[in-house]
C-alpha positions in Angstrom: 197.2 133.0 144.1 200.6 132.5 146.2 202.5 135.1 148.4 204.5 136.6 146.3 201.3 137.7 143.5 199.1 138.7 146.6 201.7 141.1 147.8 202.2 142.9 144.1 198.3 142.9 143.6 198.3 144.8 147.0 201.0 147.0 146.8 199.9 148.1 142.8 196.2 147.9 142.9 195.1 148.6 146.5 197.8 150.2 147.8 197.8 148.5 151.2 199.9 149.4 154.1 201.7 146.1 155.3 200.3 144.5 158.5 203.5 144.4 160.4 206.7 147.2 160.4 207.9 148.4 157.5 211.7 147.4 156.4 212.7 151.3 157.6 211.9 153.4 160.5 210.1 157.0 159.4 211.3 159.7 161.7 209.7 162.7 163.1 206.5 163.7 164.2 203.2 163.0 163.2 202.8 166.6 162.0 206.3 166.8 160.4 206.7 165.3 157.3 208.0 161.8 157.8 211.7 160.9 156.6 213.2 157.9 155.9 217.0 157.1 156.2 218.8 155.0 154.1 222.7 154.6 155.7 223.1 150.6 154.7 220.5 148.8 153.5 221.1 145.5 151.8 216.9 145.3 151.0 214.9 142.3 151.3 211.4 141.3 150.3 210.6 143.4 147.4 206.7 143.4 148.5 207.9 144.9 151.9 209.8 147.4 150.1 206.4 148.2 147.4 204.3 148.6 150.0 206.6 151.0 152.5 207.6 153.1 148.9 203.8 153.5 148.2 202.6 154.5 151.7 205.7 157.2 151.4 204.6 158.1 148.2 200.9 158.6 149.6 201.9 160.7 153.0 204.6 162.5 150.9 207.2 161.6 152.9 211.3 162.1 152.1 213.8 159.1 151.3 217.3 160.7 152.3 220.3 158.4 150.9 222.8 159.2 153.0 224.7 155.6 152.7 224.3 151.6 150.8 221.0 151.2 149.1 221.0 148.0 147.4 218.5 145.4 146.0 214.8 145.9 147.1 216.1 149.2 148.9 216.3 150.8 145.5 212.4 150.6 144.2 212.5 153.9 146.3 214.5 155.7 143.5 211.4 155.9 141.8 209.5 158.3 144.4 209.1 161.9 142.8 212.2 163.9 142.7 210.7 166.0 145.6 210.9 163.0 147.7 214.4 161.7 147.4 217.6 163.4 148.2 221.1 161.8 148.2 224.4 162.5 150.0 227.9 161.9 148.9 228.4 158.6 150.8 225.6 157.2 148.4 225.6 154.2 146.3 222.6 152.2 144.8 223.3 148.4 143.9 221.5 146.4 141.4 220.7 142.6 140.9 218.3 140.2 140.0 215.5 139.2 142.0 216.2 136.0 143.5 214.8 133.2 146.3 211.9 132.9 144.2 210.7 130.5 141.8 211.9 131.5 138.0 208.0 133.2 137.2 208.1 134.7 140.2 211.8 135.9 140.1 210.5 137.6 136.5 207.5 139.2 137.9 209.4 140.9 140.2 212.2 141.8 137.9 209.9 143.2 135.7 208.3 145.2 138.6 211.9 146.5 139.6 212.4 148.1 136.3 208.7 149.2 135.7 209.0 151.2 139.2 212.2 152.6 138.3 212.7 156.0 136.2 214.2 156.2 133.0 217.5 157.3 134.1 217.9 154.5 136.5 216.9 151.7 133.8 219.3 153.6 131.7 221.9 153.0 133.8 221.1 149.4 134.3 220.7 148.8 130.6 224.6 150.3 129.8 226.0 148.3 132.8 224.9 145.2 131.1 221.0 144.8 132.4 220.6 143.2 135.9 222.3 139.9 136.2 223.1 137.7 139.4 226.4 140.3 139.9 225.3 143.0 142.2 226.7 146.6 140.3 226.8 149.4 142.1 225.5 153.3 141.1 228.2 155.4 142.7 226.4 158.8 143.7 228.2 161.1 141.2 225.7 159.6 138.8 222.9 159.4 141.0 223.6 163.3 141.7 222.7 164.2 138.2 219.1 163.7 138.8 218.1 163.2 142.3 218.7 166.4 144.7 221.3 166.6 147.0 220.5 166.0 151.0 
């Protein structure tokens, strides 16, 4: 089974925590409940990204969207309402998976849009479905469902 699987099946089924640092630094201490920042974040691996949304999800921790979320960054739109906030400088950007091979590039897409909530894939789906073009969420739409920091 190559990378790419390996990292889905442990991020879905076992829930891992990744080996090495997480793609974002939780703040606050061990007896506060642990936030994550997002200011400009152009993502990256989507299996880093899995894995540091599930361990958030699992210590309850808070994303605060205070900037750029884009790509990989985004899979953390679809923590619980009670775990996201966003600020007025937000904006989420969109776009195919890519520097994969094509099954793998389609097992991730499909994981993207699985992960997200309805109201994100909605908004995807009337902005022409993710293509190679990266389109951006401004926040006044994002505000409509996700709490304000």
């Amino acid at each position: 089974m190559n990378l790419i699987r390996w990292g889905f099946v442990a991020a879905l089924c076992l829930g891992a925590v990744a080996a090495h640092a997480s793609p974002l630094s939780p703040h606050g201490r061990a007896s506060e409940r642990k936030v994550v920042t997002i200011r400009s974040d152009h993502g990256g691996m989507i299996v880093r990204y899995a894995l540091a949304k599930k361990k958030i999800e699992r210590e309850k921790g808070l994303v605060r969207f205070l900037g750029r979320c884009d790509s990989a960054c985004t899979l953390y739109l679809g923590l619980s309402s009670r775990q996201v906030c966003v600020g007025p400088h937000s904006a989420f950007g969109f776009h195919l998976p890519y520097g994969v091979a094509r099954r793998e590039a389609a097992v991730a897409r499909n994981y993207m849009l699985k992960s997200y909530p309805g109201w994100v894939r909605s908004w995807i789906r009337k902005n022409g479905g993710l293509t190679s073009s990266l389109k951006t969420m401004p926040y006044s739409y994002a505000r409509r469902f996700i709490p304000e920091c």
